[in-house]
C-alpha positions in Angstrom: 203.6 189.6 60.2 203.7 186.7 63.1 200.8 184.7 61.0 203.1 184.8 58.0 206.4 184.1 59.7 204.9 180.9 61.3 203.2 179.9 58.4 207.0 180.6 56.6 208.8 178.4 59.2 205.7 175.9 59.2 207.1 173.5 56.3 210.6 173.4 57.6 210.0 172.9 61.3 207.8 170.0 60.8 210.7 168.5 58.0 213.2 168.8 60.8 210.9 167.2 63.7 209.5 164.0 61.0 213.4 163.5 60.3 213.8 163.2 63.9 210.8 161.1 65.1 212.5 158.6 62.1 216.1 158.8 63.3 214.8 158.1 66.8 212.9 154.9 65.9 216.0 153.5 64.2 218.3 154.4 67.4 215.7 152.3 69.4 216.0 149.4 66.4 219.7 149.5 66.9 220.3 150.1 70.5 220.6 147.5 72.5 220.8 148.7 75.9 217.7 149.4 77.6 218.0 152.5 79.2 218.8 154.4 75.8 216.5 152.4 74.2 213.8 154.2 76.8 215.4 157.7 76.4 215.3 157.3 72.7 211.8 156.8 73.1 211.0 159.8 75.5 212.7 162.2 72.5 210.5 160.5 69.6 207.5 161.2 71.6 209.0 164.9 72.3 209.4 165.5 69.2 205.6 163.8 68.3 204.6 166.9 70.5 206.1 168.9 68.5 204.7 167.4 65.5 201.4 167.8 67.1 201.3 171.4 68.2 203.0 172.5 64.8 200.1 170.3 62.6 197.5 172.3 65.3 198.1 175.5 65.2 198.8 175.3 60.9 194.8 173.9 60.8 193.7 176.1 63.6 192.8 173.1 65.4 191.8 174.1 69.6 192.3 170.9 70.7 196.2 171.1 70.1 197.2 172.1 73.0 195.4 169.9 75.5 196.3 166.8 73.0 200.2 167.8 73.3 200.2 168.3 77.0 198.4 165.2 77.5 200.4 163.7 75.0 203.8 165.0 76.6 203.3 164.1 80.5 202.4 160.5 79.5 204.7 159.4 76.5 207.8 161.6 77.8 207.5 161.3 81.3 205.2 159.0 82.7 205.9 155.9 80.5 209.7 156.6 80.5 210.0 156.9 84.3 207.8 153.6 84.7 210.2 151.8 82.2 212.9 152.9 84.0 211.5 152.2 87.6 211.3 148.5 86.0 214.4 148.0 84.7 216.3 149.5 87.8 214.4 146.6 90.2 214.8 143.8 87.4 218.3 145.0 87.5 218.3 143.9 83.2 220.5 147.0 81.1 221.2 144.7 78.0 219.2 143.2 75.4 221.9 140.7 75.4 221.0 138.3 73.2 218.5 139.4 70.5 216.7 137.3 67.8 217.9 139.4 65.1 221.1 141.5 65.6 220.7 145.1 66.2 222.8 146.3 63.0 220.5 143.3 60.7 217.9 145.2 62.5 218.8 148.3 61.5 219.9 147.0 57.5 216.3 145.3 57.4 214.5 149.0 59.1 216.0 151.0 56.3 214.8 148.2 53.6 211.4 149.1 55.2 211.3 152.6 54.6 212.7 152.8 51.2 209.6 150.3 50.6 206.9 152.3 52.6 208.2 156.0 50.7 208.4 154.2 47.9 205.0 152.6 47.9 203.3 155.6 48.8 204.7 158.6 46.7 202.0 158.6 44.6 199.1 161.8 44.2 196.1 159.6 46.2 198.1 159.7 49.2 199.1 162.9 49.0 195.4 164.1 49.0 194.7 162.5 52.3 197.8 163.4 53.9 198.4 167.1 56.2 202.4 166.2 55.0 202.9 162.9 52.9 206.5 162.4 54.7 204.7 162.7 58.1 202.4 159.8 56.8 205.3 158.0 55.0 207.2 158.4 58.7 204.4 157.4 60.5 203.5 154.2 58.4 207.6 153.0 58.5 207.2 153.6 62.2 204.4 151.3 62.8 206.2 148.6 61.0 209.4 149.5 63.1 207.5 149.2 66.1 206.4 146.1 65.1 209.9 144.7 64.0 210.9 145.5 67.2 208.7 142.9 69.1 209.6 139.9 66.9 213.2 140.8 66.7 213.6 141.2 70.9 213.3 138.3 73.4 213.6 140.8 76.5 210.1 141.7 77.3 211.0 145.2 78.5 212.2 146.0 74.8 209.1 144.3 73.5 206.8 147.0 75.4 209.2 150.3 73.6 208.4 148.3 70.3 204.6 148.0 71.1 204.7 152.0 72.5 207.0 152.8 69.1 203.9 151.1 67.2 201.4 153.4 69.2 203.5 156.7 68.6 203.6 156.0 64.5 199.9 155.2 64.9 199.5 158.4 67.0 201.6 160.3 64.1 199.3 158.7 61.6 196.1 160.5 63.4 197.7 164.1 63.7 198.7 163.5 59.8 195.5 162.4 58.5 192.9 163.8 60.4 195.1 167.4 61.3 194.4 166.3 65.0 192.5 163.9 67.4 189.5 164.3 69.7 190.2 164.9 73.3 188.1 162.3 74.4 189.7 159.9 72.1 192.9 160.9 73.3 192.4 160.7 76.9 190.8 157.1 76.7 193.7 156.2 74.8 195.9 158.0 77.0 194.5 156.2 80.0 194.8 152.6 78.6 198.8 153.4 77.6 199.3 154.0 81.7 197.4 151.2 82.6 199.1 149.3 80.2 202.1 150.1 81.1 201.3 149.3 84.8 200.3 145.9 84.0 203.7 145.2 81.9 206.0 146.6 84.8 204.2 144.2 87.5 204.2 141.5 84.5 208.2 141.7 83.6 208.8 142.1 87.8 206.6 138.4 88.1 209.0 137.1 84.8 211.8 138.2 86.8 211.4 136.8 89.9 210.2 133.4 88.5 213.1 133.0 85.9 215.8 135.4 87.2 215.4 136.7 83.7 212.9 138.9 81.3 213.4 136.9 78.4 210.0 135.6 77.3 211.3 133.0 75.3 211.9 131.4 79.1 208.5 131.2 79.4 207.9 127.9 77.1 209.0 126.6 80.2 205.9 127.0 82.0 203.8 123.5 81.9 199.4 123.3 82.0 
């Protein structure tokens, strides 16, 4: 009776959490103050836990749970509280002065994933695909991510879009593969914190030689 409730409740729960993990990456497109931009972040990669543990447990896969917790202590509360420790010394809240606005950011996101669902609602991706609007959310994501880093000069926002870029890549994984090796993950896991350790102790050095994170300052710096 439990076996068929979950399997019932399956197809809905991981609708509601794909819908999510989408609206999430267009807040962070939109937003322009830093701090929401971070907590917007640490509920997409909540709900890529989610995502994760519901794609697990549907293919019997007994890595799930290790993957998730893993998954959960560095992208919702590691990464967030070191993005946060950064932008309380740099003392920067606002992405002030963007290279694209935030809602041409937004207009040019949804172009993107009327594109990608577009592009891909055909049978052959189906076949490869645990949920083809998982994979669909998971490819628009990527390119979000990416949008994200050219359309920001502050280098703290440029680190959400490169982490955005890894969470669509992550989602892409759990879709295609129903899962992802523990090793893998923990390698990958490592390199996100010391990745993100080398950003904070970058944008703190960008800071204290320009009074400013915006790397576009940094075509001041002569060989």
């Amino acid at each position: 009776m439990t076996n068929l409730l979950i399997k019932e409740l399956t197809p809905s729960l991981l609708s509601y959490s794909t819908v999510i993990l989408l609206l999430m990456s267009i807040l962070i497109a939109g937003s322009n103050r830093l701090q929401s931009i971070v907590k917007f972040y640490a509920f997409q990669s909540l709900c890529l836990v989610v995502i994760t543990l519901i794609v697990g447990f549907s293919t019997s896969n007994s890595e799930t749970i290790r993957i998730a917790t893993i998954t959960f202590i560095g992208k919702c509360l590691i990464i967030p509280l070191a993005l946060n420790f950064v932008i309380n010394k740099t003392q920067v809240h606002k992405e002030v002065d963007p290279i694209i606005s935030p809602p041409t950011t937004v207009l040019i996101v949804c172009i993107l994933i009327a594109l990608v669902y577009g592009l891909t609602s055909t049978p052959n991706f189906a076949k490869i695909a645990y949920s083809l609007g998982l994979f669909d959310t998971a490819i628009s994501i990527i390119l979000i991510g990416l949008l994200i880093m050219i359309s920001r000069r502050k280098a703290l926002t440029q680190i959400v879009g490169l982490y955005v870029m890894e969470n669509g890549i992550f989602a892409l994984t759990v879709d295609t593969v129903f899962g992802m090796p523990f090793v893998v993950e923990m390698g990958i896991s490592l390199d996100l914190f010391i990745g993100v350790l080398i950003m904070g102790i970058w944008v703190l050095r960008i800071k204290q030689s320009f009074d400013s994170i915006d790397v576009s300052k940094l075509s001041k710096l002569k060989g």
